[in-house]
MIMIDO-689509 format. One line per field, with one value per residue (C-alpha): residue number from 1; residue in three letters; x, y, z. Coordinates in nm, 3 decimals. Example, Ala and Ser with C-alpha at 12.3 -4.5 7.8 and 13.67 -1.06 7.14 Angstrom:
num: 1_2
residu: ALA_SER
X: 1.230_1.367
Y: -0.450_-0.106
Z: 0.780_0.714
This chain:
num: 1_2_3_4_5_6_7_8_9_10_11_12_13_14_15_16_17_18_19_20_21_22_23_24_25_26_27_28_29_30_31_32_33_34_35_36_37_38_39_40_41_42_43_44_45_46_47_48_49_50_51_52_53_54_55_56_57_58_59_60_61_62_63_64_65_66_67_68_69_70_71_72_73_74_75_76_77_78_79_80_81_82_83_84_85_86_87_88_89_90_91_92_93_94_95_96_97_98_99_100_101_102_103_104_105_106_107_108_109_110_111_112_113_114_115_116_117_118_119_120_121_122_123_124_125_126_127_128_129_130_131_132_133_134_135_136_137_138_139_140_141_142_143_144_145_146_147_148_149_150_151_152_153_154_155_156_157_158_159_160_161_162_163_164_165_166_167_168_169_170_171_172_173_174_175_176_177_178_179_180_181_182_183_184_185_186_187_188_189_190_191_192_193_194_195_196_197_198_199_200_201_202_203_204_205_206_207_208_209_210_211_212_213_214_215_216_217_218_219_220_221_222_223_224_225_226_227_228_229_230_231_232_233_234_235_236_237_238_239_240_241_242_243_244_245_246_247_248_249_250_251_252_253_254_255_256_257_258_259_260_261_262_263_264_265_266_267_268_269_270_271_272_273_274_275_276_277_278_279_280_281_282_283_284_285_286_287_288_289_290_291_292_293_294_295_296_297_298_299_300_301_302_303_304_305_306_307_308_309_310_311_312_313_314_315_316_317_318_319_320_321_322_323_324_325_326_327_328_329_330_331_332_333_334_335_336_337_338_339_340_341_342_343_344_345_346_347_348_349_350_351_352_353_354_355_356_357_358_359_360_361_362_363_364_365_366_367_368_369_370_371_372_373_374_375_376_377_378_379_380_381_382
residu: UNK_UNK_UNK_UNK_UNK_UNK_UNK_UNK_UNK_UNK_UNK_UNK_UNK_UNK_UNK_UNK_UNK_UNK_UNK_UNK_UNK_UNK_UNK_UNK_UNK_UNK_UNK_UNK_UNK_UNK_UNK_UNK_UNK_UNK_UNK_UNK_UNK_UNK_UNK_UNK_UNK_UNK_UNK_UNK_UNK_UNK_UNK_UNK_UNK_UNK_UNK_UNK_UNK_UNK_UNK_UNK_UNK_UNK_UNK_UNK_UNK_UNK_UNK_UNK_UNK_UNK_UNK_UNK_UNK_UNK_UNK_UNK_UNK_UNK_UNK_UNK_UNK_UNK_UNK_UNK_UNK_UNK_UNK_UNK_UNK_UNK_UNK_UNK_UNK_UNK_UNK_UNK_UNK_UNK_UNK_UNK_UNK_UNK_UNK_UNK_UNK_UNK_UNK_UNK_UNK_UNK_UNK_UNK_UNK_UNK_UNK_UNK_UNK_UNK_UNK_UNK_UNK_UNK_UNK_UNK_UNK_UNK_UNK_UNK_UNK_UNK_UNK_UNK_UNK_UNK_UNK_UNK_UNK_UNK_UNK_UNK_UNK_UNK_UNK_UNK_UNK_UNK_UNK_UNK_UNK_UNK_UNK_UNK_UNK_UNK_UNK_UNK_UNK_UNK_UNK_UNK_UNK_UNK_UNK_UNK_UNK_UNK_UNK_UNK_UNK_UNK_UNK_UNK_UNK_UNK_UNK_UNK_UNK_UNK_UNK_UNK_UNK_UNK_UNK_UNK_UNK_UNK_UNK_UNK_UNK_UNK_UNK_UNK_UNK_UNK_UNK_UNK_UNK_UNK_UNK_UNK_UNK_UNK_UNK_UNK_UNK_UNK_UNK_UNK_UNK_UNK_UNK_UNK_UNK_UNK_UNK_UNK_UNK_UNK_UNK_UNK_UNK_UNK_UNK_UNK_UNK_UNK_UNK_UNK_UNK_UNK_UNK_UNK_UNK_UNK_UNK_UNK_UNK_UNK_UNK_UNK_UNK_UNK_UNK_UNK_UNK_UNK_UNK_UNK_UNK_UNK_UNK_UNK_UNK_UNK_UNK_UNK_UNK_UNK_UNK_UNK_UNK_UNK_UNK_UNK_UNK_UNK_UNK_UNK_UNK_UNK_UNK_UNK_UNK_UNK_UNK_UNK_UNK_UNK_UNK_UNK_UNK_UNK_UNK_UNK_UNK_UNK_UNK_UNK_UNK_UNK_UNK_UNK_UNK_UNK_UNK_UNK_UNK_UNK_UNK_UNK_UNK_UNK_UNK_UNK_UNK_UNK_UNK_UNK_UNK_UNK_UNK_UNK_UNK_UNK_UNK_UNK_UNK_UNK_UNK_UNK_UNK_UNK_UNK_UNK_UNK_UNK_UNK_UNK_UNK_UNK_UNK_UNK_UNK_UNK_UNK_UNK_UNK_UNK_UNK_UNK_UNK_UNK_UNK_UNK_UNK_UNK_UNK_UNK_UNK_UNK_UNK_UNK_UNK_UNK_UNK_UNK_UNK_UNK_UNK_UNK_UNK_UNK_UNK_UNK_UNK_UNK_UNK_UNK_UNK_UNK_UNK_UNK_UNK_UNK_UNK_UNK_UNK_UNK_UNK_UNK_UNK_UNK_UNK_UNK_UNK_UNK
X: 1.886_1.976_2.304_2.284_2.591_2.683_2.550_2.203_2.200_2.299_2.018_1.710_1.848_1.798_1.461_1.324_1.425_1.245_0.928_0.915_0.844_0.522_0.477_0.198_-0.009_-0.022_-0.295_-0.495_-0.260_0.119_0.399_0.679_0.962_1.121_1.488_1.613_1.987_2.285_2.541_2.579_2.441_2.088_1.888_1.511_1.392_1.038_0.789_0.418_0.315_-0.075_-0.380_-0.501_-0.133_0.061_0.264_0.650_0.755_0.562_0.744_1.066_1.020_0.922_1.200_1.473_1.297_1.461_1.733_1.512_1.575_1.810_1.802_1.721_1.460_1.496_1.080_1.025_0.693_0.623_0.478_0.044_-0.046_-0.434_-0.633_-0.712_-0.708_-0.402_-0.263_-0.047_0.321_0.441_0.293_0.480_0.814_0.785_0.718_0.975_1.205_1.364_1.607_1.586_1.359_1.483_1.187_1.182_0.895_0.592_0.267_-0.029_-0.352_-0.516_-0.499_-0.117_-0.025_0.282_0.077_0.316_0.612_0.441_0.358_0.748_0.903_0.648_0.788_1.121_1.264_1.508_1.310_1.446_1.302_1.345_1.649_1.602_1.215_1.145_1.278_1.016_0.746_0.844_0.719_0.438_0.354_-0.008_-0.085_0.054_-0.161_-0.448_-0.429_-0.280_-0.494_-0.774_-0.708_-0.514_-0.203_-0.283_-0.093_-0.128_0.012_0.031_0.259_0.357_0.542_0.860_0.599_0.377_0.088_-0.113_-0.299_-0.325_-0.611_-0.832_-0.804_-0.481_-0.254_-0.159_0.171_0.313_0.560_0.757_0.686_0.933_0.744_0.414_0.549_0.628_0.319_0.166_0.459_0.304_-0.082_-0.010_0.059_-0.217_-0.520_-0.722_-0.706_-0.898_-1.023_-1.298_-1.619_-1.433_-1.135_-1.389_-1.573_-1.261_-0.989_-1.234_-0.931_-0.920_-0.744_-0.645_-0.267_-0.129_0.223_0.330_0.467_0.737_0.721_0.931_1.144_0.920_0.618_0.712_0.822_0.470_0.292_0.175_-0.204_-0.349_-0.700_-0.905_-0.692_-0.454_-0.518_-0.388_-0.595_-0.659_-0.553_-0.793_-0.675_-0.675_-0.982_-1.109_-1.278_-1.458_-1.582_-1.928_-2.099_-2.406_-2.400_-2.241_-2.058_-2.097_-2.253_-1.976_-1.702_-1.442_-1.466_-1.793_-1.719_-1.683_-1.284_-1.180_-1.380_-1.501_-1.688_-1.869_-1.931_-2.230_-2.474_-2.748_-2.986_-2.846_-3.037_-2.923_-3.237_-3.047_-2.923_-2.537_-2.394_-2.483_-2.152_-2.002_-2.074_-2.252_-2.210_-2.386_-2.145_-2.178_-2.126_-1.936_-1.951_-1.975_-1.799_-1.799_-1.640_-1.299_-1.222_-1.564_-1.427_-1.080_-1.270_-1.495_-1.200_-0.968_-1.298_-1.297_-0.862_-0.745_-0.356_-0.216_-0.427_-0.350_-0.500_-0.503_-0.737_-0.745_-0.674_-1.003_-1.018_-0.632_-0.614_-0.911_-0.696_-0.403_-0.606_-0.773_-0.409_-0.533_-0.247_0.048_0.313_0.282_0.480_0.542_0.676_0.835_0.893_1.112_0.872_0.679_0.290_0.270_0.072_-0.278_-0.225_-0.410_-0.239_-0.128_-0.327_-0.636_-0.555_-0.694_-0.555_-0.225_-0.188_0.083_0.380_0.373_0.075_0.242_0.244_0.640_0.725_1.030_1.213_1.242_1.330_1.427_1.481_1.508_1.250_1.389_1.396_1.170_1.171_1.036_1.025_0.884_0.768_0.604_0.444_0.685
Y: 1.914_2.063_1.991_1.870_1.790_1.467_1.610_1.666_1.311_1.187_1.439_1.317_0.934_0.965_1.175_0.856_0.617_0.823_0.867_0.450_0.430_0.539_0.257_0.099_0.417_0.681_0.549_0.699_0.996_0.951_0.799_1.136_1.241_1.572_1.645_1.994_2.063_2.332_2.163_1.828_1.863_1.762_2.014_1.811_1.512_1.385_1.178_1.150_0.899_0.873_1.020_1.329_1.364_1.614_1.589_1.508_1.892_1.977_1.701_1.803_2.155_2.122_1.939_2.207_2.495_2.827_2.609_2.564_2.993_2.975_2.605_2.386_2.135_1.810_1.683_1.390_1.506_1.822_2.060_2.093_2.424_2.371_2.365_1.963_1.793_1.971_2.339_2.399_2.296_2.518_2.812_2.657_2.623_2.981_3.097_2.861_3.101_2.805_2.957_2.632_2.349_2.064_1.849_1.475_1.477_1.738_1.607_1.582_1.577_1.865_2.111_2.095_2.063_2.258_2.549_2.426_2.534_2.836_2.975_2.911_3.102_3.363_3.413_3.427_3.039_2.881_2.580_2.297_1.975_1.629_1.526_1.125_1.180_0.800_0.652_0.909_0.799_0.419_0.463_0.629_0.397_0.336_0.722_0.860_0.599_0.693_1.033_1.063_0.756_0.704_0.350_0.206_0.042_-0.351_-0.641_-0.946_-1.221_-1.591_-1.846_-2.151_-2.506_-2.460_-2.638_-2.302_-2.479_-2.349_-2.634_-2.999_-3.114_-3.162_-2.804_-2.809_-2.582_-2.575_-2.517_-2.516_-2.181_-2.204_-1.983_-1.734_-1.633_-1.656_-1.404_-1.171_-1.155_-1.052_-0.674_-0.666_-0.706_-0.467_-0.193_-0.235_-0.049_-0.355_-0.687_-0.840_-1.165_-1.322_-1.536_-1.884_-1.822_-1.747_-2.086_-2.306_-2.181_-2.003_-1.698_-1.472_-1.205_-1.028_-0.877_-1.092_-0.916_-1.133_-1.376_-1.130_-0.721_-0.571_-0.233_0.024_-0.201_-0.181_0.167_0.280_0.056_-0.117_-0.214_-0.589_-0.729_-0.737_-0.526_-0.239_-0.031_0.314_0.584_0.714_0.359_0.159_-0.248_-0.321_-0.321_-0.700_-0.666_-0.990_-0.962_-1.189_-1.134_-1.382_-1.306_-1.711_-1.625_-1.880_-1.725_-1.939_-1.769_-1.553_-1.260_-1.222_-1.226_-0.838_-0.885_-0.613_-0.407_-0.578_-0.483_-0.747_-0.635_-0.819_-0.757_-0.543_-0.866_-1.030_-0.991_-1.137_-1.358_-1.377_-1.197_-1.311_-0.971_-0.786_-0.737_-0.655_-0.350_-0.462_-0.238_-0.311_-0.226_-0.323_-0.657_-0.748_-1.082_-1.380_-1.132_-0.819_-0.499_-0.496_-0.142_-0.006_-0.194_-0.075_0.319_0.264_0.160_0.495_0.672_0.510_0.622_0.260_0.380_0.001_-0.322_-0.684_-0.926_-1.293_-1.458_-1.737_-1.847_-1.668_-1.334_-1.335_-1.387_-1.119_-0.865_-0.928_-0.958_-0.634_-0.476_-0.407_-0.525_-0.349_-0.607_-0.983_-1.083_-1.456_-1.663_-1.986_-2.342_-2.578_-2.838_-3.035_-3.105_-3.216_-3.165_-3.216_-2.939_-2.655_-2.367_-2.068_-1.831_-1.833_-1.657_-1.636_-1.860_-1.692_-1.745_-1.476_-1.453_-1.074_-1.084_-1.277_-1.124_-0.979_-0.910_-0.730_-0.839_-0.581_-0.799_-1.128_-1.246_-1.563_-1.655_-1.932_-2.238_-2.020_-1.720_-1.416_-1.231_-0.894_-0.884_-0.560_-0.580_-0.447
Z: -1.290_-0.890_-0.835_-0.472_-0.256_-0.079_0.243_0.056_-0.031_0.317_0.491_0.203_0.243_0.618_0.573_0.365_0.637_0.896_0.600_0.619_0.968_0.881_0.629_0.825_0.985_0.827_0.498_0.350_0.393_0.246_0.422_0.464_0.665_0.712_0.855_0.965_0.951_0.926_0.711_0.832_1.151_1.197_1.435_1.429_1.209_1.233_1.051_0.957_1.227_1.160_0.950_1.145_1.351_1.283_0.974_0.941_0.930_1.220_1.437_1.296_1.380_1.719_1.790_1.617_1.807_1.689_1.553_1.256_1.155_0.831_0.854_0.526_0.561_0.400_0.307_0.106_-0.030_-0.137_0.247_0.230_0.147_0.274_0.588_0.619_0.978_1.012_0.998_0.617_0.661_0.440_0.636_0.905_0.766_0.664_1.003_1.187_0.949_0.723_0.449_0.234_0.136_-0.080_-0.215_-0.298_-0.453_-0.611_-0.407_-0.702_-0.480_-0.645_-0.284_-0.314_-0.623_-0.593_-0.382_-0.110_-0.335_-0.410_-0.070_0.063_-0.323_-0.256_0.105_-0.023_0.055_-0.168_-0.303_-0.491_-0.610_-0.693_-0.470_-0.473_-0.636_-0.786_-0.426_-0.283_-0.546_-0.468_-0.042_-0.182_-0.491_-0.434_-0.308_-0.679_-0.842_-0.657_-0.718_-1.038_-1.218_-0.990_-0.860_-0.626_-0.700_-0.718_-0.558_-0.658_-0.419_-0.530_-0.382_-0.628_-0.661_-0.949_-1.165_-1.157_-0.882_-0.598_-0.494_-0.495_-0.742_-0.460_-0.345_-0.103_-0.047_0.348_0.288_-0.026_0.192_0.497_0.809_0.715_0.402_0.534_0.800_0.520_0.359_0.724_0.625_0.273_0.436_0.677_0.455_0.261_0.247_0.163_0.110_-0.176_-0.253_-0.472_-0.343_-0.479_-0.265_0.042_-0.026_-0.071_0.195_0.456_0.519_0.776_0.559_0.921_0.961_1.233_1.256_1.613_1.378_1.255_1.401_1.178_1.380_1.205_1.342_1.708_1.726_1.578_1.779_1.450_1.442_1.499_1.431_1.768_2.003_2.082_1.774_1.848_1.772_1.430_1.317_1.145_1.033_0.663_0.506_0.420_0.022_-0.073_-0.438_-0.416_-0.717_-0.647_-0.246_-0.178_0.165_0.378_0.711_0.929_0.726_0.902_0.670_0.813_1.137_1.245_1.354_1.118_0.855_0.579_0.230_0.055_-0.296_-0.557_-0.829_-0.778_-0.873_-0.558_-0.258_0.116_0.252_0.578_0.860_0.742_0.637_0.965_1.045_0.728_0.416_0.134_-0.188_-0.532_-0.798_-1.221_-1.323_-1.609_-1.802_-1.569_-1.268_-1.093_-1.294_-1.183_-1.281_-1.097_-0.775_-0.786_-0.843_-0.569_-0.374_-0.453_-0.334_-0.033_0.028_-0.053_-0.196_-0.211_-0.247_-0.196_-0.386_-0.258_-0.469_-0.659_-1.047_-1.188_-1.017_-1.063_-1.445_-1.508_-1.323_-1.546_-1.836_-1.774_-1.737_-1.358_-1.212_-1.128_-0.904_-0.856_-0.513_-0.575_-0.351_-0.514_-0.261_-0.391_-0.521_-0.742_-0.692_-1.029_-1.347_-1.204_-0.930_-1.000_-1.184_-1.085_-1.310_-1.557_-1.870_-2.217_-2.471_-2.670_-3.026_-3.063_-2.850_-2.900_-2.697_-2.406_-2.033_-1.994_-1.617_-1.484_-1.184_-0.917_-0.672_-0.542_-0.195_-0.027_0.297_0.481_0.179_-0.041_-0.266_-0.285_-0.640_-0.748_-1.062_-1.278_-1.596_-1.866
């Protein structure tokens, strides 16, 4: 293991904070910042602001100027070694005459691949790696999936009553959460690539699945002019992508996915076939079906193909429950109110019947926070 000095540390800590203002922008392209410094004296810092923008280390040079010669650079993923939208950074680093490049973290897409640490050891930089790598790995959690399994990392967010319900019998559920956690889920939307949902949720709650971030603009958010549905999306900035999984083609044509505010994909079975005008607005995509439903692991494919790094999925009890049983899912964000709604309510999940309690669902906590009168956990499947 390096052995990297408390001023290391302070200069990768503050490269990461810079990397997250690109939480919301910069998909399907990594979120990474880059800090230039002598010592402890920082001479540029930049950050990845947007797919097809110049990348962190390109900012950060610019602003060190001929500061940057026998600087070390501070990158939380590891410089591009190709020719994409954008020049290599490594070839840039070695030409702005850097002496040192401490890595967070290796970059897996197959055109880097550590060609980036190749090119600056072959022009004679001091290269180390993995200074703070699983806190790199963590702003990037859904672009290392993607790559490195060939899915996106999945989402799952369900809000409850402490008796494990998400609806009244009759179907509702405006509010069971407060305004402050309903604002949150607007931060967790809006840096997603999509936002999933299932045909049943569509027909019962009518959702607009938009990111309306007025409610609560984190800083990151308003220094990056953060995107919202319907107006003053900066260029190269796309909104989330709206998923509805409609196996039998039942969208209603009043329904607000339909209705062309942000893109949407509407995927079915190849044996259903629109006898409308409905989906005019929208994609339509045939993919497999698989029982009584859609194949979950073909959809979450097709969506890696498309870039999607992180997906959200608010859904209800059915789609839900085949994603964990599948072992598709990879966090559940629940958000708990303090109350009861009682044993009719509908439950929170669908799952097949346990006869084993080896076989149960563990989840670890990775965090808890309180919204207002409600909480917020993070859970992972052990």
């Amino acid at each position: 293991m390096m052995d990297f000095s408390a001023s290391d540390h302070a200069h990768m800590a503050h490269a990461l904070r810079l990397a997250g203002r690109g939480l919301y922008t910069t998909r399907p392209n990594p979120r990474v910042g880059c800090v230039i410094a002598f010592g402890d004296a920082v001479v540029g810092e930049g950050w990845h602001r947007r797919a097809g923008g110049p990348h962190a280390e390109v900012f950060a040079l610019r602003a060190a100027g001929e500061r940057a010669r026998g600087a070390t650079a501070y990158v939380t993923l590891e410089p591009c070694a190709h020719h994409g939208r954008t020049p290599p950074c490594a070839d840039a680093l070695v030409a702005a005459g850097v002496a040192r490049v401490v890595i967070a973290a290796e970059d897996p897409f197959p055109e880097v691949d550590g060609r980036g640490i190749g090119k600056l050891r072959a022009a004679g930089i001091a290269v180390e790696t993995g200074l703070l790598r699983e806190a790199a790995r963590e702003l990037n959690i859904g672009f290392f999936r993607r790559i490195e399994c060939g899915r996106p990392w999945v989402r799952v967010k369900l809000a409850m009553s402490l008796d494990g319900r998400t609806a009244l019998a009759n179907g509702e559920s405006k509010w069971i959460t407060g305004e402050p956690a309903r604002a949150d889920v607007q931060r967790w939307r809006a840096r997603s690539s999509a936002i999933l949902t299932g045909s049943g949720t569509v027909l019962a709650d009518d959702p607009r699945l938009t990111v309306r971030l007025d409610e609560a603009r984190p800083a990151e958010a308003r220094r990056t002019s953060s995107p919202r549905p319907g107006e003053g999306w900066a260029e190269g900035q796309v909104p989330s992508l709206r998923v509805v999984l409609d196996r039998r083609l039942r969208t209603p044509a009043a329904s607000h996915v339909l209705d062309g505010e942000a893109p949407t994909l509407v995927l079915h079975a190849a044996d259903a076939i629109p006898t409308d005008d409905r989906f005019a607005r929208v994609e339509r995509i045939v993919v497999p079906g698989q029982g009584d439903g859609l194949d979950l692991q073909a959809v979450l494919a097709l969506l890696a193909g498309r870039g999607c790094n992180e997906v959200q999925v608010e859904a209800g009890p059915t789609l839900c429950g085949a994603l964990f049983a599948a072992g598709l899912v990879d966090e559940l964000l629940l958000y708990v109110a303090p109350l009861l709604l009682g044993d009719s309510a509908r439950a929170l999940l669908h799952l097949p019947t346990l006869t084993d309690m080896a076989a149960r669902w563990r989840l670890q906590t990775i965090e808890q926070r309180q919204l207002g009168s409600d909480w917020r956990l993070r859970l992972r499947p052990v």
